[in-house]
Each structure stands twice: as C-alpha cells, then as structure tokens.
C-alpha positions in Angstrom: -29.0 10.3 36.2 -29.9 11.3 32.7 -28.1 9.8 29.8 -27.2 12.2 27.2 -26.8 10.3 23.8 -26.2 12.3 20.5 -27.8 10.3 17.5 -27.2 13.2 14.8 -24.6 12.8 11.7 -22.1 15.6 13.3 -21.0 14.3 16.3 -18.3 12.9 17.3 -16.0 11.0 20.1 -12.5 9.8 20.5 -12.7 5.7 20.1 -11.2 5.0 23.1 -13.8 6.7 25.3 -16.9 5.5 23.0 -15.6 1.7 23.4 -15.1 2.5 27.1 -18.9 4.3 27.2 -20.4 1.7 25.1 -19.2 -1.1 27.8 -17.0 -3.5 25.5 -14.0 -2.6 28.2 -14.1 -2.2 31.3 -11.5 0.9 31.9 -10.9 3.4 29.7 -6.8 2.4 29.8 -7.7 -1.0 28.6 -10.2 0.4 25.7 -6.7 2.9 24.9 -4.1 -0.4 25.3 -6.6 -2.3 22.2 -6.4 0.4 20.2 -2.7 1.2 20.6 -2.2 -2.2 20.0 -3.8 -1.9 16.5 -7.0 -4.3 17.2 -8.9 -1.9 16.4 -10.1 -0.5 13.1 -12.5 2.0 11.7 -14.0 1.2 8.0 -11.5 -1.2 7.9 -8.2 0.8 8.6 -6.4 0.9 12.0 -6.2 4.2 14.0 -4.9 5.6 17.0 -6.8 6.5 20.6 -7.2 9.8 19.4 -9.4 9.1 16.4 -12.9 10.3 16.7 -15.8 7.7 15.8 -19.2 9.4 14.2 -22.6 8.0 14.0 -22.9 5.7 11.1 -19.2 4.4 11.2 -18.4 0.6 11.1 -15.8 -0.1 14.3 -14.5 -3.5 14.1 -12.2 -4.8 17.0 -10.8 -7.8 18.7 -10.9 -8.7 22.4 -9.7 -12.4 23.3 -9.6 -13.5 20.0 -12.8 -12.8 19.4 -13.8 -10.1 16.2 -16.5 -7.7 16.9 -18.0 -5.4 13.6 -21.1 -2.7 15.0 -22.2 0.2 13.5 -22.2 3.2 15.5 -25.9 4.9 16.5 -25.1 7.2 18.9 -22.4 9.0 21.2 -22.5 9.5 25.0 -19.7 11.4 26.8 -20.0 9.2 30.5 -20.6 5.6 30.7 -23.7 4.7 32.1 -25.9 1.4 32.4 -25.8 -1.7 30.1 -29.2 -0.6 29.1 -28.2 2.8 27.8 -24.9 1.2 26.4 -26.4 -1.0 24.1 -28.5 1.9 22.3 -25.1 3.2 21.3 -24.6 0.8 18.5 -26.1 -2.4 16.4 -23.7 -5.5 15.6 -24.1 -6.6 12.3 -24.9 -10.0 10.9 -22.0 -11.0 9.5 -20.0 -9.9 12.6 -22.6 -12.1 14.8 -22.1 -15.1 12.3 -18.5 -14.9 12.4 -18.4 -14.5 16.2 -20.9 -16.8 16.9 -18.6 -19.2 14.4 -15.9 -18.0 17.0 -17.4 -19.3 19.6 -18.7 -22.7 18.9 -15.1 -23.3 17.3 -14.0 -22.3 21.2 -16.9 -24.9 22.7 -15.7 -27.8 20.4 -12.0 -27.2 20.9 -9.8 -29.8 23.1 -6.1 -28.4 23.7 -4.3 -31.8 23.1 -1.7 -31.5 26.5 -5.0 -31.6 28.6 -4.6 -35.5 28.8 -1.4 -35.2 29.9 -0.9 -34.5 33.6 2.9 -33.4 34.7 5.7 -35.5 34.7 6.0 -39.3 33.2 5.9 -41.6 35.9 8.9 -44.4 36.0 6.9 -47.2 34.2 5.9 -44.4 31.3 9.1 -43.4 31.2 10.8 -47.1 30.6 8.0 -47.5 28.0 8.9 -44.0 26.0 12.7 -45.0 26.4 11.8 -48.5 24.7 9.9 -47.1 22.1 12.5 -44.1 21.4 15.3 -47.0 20.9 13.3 -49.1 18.3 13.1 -46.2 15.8 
C-alpha cells in the first residue's frame, strides 16, 4: 500500500488522528481521550482533538506518566507500518533525556508495601499490639 506523507510547511492534521497515524496510541479514541484529558500540548499550550498539528510544530504529551516532546516532519492521513510512522516525526534531546531519566527513575523504584504480603499473622499482630502500647 503506498504511504502518502506530506512534508511541506502547509499541511495540516487534527492531533488526534496524527498521534493515532504516527503509532503513539493504539485507537484513535484513546489518542482523542489524552487529548481531552489535557496531556497534550502544542508549543507548550493544551488544545482540544480538533486542533490541527503542522509540520515543524513541537507536540509534547504524556502516556503512563511518561513525557514525550517530537517535532513534527510530516502528516499521513491512514496509519500505516512502524516504519512509515516513525518518518513522521524526530524526538528531541531533551525530551529523550528526560524520558530516558523517566525511566531509569521507574527501574530503580521499590513501592514500599511490596514487602508486605496481606494480613498480619497472630504472632505479628501480638508484637504490633505490644509495641502500639509502649508509646
């Protein structure tokens, strides 16, 4: 199938369809949900599903936490291949520092309750009881 993408200054797409065609989410509905849900920004203000991204703009936008910032090279109507979706734009390098940042953060992170594991059994619970009463 031949992948139309538009690289010149003038065109345009709504942002929910160019995050959809450029493969950060997988259903258009999802892509609309982000950007209803302000996550989204374009040269650093929020906008709505409606608002149409050009080539050259700077989309910043959040899934799981995580904060993506690409420029936009070019617009395709359909959503086609990861091959053909990465042509469509260039992450910067202070949005791959920061995410990369992000990431490692996630790696070295422990969530605290982890150790624990469900209830107290009744030789824990005597010993919590004991130590609640001494304070």
């Amino acid at each position: 199938m031949n992948y139309k993408i538009s690289t010149e200054p003038g065109a345009r797409l709504r942002i929910d369809k160019w995050l959809w065609s450029a493969r950060f989410f997988k259903t258009r509905s999802l892509a609309t949900d982000a950007v209803g849900k302000g996550r989204v920004r374009i040269g650093g203000e929020a906008v709505k599903a409606s608002k149409e991204v050009r080539v050259g703009d700077r989309v910043e936008f959040e899934i799981d936490h995580v904060v993506w910032e690409v420029d936009v090279l070019g617009i395709c109507e359909v959503r086609g291949p990861a091959s053909v979706a990465q042509t469509l734009y260039a992450e910067t390098e202070a949005g791959r520092a920061r995410r990369a940042a992000e990431q490692e953060r996630r790696r070295l992170f422990r969530e605290p309750a982890a150790v624990l594991q469900g209830r107290p059994t009744k030789r824990e619970r005597r010993t919590i009881d004991k130590l609640s009463r001494e304070d």
